[in-house]
C-alpha positions as CSV (number, residue, x, y, z in Angstrom):
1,X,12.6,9.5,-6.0
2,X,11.5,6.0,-7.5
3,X,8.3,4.7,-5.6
4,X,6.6,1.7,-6.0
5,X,2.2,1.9,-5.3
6,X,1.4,-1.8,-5.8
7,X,-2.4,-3.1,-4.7
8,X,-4.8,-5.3,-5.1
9,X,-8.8,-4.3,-4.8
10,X,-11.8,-6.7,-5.3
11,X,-14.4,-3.3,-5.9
12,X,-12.6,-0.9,-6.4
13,X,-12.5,1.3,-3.3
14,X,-8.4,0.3,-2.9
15,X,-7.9,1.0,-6.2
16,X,-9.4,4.5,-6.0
17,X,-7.1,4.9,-3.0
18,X,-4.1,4.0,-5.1
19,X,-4.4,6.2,-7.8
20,X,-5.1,9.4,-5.5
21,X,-1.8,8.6,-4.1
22,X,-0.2,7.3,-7.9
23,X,-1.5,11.1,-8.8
24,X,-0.5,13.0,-6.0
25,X,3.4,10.7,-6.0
26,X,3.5,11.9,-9.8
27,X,2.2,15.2,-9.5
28,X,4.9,15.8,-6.9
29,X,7.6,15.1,-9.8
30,X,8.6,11.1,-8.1
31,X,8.9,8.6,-10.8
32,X,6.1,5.5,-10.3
33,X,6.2,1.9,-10.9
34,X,2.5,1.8,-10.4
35,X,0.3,-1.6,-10.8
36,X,-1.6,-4.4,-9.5
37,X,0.0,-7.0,-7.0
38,X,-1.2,-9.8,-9.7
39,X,1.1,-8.2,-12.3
40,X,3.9,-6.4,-10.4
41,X,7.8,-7.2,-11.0
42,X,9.0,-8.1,-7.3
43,X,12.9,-7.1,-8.4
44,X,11.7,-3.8,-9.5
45,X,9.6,-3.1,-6.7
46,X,12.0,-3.3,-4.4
47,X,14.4,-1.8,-6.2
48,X,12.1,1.4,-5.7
49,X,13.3,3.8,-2.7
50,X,9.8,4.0,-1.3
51,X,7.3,0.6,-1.7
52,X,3.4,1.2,-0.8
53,X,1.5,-1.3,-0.6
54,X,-2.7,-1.6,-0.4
55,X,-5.1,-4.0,-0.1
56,X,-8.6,-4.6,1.1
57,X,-9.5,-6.4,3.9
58,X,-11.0,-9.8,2.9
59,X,-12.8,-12.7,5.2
60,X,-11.4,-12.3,8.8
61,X,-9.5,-9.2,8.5
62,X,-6.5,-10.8,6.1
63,X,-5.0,-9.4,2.9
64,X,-6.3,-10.1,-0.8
65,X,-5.2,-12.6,-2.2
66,X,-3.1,-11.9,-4.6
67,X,-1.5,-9.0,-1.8
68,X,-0.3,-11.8,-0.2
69,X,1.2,-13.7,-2.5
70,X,2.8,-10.8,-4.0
71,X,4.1,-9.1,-0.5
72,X,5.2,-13.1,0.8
73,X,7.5,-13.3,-3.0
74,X,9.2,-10.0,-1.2
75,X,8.6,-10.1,2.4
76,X,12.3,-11.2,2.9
77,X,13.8,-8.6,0.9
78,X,12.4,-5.8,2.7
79,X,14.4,-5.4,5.3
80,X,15.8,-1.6,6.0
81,X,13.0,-0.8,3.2
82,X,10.8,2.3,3.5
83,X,7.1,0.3,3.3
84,X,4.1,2.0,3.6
85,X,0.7,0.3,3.8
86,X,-3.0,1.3,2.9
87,X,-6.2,-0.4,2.3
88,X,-10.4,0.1,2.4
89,X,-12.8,-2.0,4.4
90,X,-16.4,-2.7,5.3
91,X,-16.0,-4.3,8.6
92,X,-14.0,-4.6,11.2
93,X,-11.4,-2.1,12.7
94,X,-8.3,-2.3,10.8
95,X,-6.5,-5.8,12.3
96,X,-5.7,-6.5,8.7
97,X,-3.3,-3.8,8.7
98,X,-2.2,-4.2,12.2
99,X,-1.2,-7.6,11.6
100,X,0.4,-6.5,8.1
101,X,2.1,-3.8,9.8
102,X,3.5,-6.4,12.2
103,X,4.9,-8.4,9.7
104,X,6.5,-5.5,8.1
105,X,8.2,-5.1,11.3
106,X,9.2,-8.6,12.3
107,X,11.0,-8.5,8.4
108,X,13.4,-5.3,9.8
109,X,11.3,-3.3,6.8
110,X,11.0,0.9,8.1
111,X,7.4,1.6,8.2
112,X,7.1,5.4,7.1
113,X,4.0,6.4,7.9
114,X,0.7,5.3,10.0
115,X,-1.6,2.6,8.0
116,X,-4.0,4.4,6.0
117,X,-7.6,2.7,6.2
118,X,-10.8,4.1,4.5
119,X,-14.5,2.8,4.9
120,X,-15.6,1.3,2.4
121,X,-15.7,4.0,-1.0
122,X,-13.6,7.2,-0.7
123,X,-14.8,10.3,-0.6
124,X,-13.7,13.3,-1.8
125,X,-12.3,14.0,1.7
126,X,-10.6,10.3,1.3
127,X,-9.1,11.1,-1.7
128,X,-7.2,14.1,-0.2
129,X,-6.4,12.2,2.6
130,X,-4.6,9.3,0.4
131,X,-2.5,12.2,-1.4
132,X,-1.9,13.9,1.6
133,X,-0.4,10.4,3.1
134,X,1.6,9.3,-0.4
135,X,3.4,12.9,0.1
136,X,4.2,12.2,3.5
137,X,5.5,8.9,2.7
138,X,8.6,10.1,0.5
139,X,9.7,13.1,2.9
């Protein structure tokens, strides 16, 4: 299965996140386009069966910067796409993600698992929980 893990991180907790599931999406034989949202190719990304998507939740609860420019280039070609979303935060309770997860909807884009959020720097348990989600993202 080709998946996409594109993200964006600002200290590095989403990044962590990212490659437990790049590892555990490898691991499990899928072939990755793996990268940061700053760098990614839109066409290939969503060329990908699967396309997870992470970032942090900055200011008020929105996405990264460069998350959302990335995910608005492709937000209209995600419809009937398999999306799954995941991100780290300090504060808050997860409206980022919410509100991303809304807007994956209002696109028509299939949203394959439950956001996956993580306070602030994963843990080991964390890090098991992000591969345990990226596997149960491509079943």
């Amino acid at each position: 299965m080709k998946v996409a893990v594109i993200y964006a991180s600002t200290t590095g907790n989403t990044e962590a996140m990212a490659n437990a599931i790049n590892d555990a999406l490898k691991a499990s034989g899928n072939d990755v386009i793996f990268g940061t949202a700053d760098s990614a190719d839109k066409a290939a990304v969503t060329a990908c069966d699967v396309i997870l998507l992470g970032s942090p939740a900055m200011g008020d609860e929105v996405l990264e910067d460069t998350m959302e420019d990335f995910f608005a280039g492709i937000e209209g070609s995600l419809n009937g796409k398999k999306v799954g979303i995941f991100g780290s935060y300090d504060w808050g309770d997860g409206q980022w993600l919410r509100d991303w997860a809304d807007r994956l909807n209002l696109v028509g884009a299939q949203n394959i698992a439950e956001p996956l959020m993580v306070h602030l720097t994963p843990e080991e348990a964390d890090i098991e929980q992000c591969k345990n989600w990226a596997l149960s993202c491509i079943k």
